[in-house]
Biotite code that builds the C-alpha atoms (Angstrom):
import biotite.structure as struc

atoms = struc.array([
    struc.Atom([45.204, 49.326, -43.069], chain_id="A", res_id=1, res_name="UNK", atom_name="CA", element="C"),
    struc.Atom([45.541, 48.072, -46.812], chain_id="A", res_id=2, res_name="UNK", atom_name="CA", element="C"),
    struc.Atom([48.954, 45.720, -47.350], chain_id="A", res_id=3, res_name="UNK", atom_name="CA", element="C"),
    struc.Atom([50.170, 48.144, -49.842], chain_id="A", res_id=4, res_name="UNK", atom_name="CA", element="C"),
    struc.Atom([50.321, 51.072, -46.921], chain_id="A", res_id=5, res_name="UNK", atom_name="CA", element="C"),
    struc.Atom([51.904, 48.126, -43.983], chain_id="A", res_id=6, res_name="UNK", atom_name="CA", element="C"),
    struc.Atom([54.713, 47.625, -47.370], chain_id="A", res_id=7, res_name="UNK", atom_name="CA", element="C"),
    struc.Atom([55.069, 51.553, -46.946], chain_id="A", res_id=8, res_name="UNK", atom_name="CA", element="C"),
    struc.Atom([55.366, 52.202, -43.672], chain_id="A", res_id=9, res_name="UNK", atom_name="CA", element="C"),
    struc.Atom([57.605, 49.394, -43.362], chain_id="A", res_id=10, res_name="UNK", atom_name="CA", element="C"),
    struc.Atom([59.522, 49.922, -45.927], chain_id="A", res_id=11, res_name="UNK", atom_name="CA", element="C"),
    struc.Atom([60.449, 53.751, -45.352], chain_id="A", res_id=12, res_name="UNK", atom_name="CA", element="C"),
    struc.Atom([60.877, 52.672, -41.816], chain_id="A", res_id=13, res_name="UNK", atom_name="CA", element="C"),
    struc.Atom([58.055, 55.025, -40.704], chain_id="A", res_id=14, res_name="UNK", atom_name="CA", element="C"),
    struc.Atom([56.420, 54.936, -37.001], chain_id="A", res_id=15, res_name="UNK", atom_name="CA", element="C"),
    struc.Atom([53.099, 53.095, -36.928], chain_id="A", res_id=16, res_name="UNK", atom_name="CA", element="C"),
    struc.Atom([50.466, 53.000, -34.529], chain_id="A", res_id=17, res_name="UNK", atom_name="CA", element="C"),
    struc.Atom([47.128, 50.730, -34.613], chain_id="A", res_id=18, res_name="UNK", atom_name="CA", element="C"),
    struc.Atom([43.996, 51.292, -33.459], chain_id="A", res_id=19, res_name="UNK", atom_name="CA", element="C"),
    struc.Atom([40.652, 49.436, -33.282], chain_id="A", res_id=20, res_name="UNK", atom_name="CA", element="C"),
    struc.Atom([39.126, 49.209, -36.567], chain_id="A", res_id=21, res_name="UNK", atom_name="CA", element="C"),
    struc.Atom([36.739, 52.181, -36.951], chain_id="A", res_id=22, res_name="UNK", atom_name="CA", element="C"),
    struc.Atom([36.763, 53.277, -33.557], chain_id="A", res_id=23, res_name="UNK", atom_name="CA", element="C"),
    struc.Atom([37.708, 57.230, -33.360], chain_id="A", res_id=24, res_name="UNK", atom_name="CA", element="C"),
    struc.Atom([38.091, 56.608, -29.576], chain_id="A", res_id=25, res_name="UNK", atom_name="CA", element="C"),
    struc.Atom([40.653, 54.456, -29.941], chain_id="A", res_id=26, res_name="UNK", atom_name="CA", element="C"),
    struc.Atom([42.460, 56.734, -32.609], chain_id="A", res_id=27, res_name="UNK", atom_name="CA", element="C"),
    struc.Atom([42.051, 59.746, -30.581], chain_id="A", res_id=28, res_name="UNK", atom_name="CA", element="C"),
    struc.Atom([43.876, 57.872, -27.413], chain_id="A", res_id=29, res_name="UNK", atom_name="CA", element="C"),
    struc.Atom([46.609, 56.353, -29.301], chain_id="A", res_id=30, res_name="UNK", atom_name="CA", element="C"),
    struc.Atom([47.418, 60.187, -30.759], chain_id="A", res_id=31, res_name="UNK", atom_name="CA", element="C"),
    struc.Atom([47.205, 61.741, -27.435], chain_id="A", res_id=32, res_name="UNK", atom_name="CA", element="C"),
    struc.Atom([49.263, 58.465, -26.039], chain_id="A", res_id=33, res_name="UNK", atom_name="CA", element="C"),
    struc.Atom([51.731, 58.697, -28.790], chain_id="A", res_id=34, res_name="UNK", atom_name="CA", element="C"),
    struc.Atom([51.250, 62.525, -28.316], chain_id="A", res_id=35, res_name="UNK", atom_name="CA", element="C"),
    struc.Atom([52.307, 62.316, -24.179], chain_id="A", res_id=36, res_name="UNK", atom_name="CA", element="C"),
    struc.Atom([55.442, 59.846, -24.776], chain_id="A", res_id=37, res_name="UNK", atom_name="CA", element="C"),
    struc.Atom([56.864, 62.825, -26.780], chain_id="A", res_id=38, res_name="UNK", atom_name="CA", element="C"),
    struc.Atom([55.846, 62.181, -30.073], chain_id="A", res_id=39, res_name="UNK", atom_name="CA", element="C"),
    struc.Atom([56.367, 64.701, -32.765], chain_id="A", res_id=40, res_name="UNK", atom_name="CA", element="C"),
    struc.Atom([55.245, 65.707, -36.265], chain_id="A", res_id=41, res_name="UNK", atom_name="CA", element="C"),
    struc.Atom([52.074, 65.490, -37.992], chain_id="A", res_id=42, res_name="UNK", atom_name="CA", element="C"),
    struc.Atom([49.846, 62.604, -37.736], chain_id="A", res_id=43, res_name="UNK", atom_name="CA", element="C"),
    struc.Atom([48.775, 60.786, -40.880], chain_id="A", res_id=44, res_name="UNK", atom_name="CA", element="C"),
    struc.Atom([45.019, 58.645, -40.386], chain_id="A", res_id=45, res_name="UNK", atom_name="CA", element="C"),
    struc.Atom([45.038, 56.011, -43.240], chain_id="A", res_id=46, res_name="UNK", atom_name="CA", element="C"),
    struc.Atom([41.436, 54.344, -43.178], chain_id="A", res_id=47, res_name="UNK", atom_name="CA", element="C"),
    struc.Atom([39.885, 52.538, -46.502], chain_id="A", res_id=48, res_name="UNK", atom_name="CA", element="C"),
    struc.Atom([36.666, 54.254, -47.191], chain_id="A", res_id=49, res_name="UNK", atom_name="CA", element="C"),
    struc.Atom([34.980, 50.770, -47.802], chain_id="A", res_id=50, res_name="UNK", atom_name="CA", element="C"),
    struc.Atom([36.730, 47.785, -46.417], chain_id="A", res_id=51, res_name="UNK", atom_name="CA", element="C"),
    struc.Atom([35.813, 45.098, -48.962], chain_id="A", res_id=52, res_name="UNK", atom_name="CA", element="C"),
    struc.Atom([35.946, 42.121, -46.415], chain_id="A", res_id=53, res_name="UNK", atom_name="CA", element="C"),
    struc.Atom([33.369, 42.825, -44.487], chain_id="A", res_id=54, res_name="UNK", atom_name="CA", element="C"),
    struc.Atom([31.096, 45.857, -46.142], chain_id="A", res_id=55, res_name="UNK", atom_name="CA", element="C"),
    struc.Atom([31.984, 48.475, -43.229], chain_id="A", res_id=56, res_name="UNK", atom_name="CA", element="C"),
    struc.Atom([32.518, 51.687, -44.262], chain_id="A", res_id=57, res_name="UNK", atom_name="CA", element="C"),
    struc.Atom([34.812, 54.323, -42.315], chain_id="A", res_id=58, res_name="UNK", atom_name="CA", element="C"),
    struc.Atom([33.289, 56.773, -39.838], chain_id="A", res_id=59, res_name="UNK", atom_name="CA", element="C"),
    struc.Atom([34.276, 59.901, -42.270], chain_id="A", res_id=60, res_name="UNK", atom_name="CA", element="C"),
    struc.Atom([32.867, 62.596, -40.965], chain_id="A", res_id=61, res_name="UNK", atom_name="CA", element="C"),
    struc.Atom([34.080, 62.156, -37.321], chain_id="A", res_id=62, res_name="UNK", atom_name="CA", element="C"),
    struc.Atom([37.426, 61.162, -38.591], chain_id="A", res_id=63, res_name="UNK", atom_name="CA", element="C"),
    struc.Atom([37.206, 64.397, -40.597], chain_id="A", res_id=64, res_name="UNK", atom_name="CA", element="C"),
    struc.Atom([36.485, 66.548, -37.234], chain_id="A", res_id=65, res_name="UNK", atom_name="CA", element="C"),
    struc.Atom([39.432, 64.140, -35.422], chain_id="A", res_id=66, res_name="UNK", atom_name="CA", element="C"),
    struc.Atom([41.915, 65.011, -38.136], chain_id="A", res_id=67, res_name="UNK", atom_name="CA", element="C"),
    struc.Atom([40.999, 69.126, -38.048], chain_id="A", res_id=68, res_name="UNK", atom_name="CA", element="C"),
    struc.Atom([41.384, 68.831, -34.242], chain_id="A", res_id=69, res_name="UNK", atom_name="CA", element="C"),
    struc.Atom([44.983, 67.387, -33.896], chain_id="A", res_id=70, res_name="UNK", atom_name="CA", element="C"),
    struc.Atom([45.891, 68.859, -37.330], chain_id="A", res_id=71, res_name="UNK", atom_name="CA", element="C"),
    struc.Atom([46.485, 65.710, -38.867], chain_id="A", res_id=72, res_name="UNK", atom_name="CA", element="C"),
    struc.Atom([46.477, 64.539, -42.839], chain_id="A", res_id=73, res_name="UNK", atom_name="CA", element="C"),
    struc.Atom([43.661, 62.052, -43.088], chain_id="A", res_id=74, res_name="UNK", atom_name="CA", element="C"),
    struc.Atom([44.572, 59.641, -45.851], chain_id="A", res_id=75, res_name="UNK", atom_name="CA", element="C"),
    struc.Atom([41.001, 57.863, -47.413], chain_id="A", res_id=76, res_name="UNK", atom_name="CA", element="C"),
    struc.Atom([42.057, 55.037, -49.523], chain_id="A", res_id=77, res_name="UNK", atom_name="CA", element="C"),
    struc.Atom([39.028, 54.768, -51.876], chain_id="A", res_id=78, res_name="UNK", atom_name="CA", element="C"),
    struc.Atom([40.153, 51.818, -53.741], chain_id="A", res_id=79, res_name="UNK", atom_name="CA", element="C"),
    struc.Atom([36.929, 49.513, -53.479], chain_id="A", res_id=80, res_name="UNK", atom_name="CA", element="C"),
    struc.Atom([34.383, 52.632, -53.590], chain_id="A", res_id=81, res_name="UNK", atom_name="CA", element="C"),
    struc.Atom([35.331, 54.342, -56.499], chain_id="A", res_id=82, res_name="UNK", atom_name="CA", element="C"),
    struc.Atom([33.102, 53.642, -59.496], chain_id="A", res_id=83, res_name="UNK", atom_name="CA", element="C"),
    struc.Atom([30.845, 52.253, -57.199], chain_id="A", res_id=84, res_name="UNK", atom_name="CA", element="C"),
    struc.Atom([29.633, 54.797, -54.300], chain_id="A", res_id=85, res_name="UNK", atom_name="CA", element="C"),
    struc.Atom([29.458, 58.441, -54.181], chain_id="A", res_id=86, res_name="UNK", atom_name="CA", element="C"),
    struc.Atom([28.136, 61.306, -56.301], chain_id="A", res_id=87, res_name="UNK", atom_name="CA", element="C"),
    struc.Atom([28.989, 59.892, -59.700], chain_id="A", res_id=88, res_name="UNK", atom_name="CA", element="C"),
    struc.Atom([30.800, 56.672, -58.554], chain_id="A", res_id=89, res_name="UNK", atom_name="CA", element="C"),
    struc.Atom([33.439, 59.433, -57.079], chain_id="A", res_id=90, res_name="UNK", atom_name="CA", element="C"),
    struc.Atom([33.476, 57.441, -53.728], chain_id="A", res_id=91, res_name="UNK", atom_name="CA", element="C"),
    struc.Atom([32.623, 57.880, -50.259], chain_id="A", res_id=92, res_name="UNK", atom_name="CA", element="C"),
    struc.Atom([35.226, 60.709, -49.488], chain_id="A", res_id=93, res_name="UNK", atom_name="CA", element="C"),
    struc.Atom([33.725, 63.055, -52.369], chain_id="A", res_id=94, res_name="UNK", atom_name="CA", element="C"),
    struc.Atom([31.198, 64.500, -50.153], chain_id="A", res_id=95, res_name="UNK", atom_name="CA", element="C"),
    struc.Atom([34.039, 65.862, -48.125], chain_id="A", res_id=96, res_name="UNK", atom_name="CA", element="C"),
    struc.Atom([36.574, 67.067, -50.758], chain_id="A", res_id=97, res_name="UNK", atom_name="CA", element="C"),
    struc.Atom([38.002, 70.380, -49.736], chain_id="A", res_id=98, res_name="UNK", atom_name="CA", element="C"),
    struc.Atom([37.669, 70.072, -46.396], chain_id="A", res_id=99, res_name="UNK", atom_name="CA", element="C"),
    struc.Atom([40.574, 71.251, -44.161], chain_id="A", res_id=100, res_name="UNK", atom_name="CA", element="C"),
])
């Protein structure tokens, strides 16, 4: 998670949960963990498209199909794709825009 969404959460006192880094496994138990300890509301996925330290890229599309399946807002910060990758330097989340 980029410092600038840690500052966010943190600062509007907002429950977060980690997960291993661009493993939908691990963000699918953690929701259905958080989900079983009573948990309510809908889940927000914040991934960086590209994560500039070490190259990776997020798993989009299956992090697509997890949001759709536990109706949850997934949150693509672009910030070191855009003007780079993509249709048109749009980024790696343009593919997907309008998806549900």
């Amino acid at each position: 998670m980029h410092a600038s969404a840690r500052e966010g959460t943190r600062a509007g006192r907002a429950a977060k949960i980690e997960a291993a880094h661009n493993d939908t496994c691990a963000i699918q138990d953690q929701i259905l963990a958080w989900r079983a300890q009573g948990g309510r509301g809908r889940i927000w996925i914040a991934v960086e498209s590209l994560y500039s330290m070490d190259g990776d890229r997020a798993p989009l599309q299956e992090l697509i199909s997890l949001a759709e399946h536990h109706d949850a807002f997934l949150i693509v910060d672009e910030a070191h794709a855009t003007g780079v990758l993509g249709p048109d330097g749009r980024g790696l989340s343009a593919p997907f825009e309008g998806s549900p």
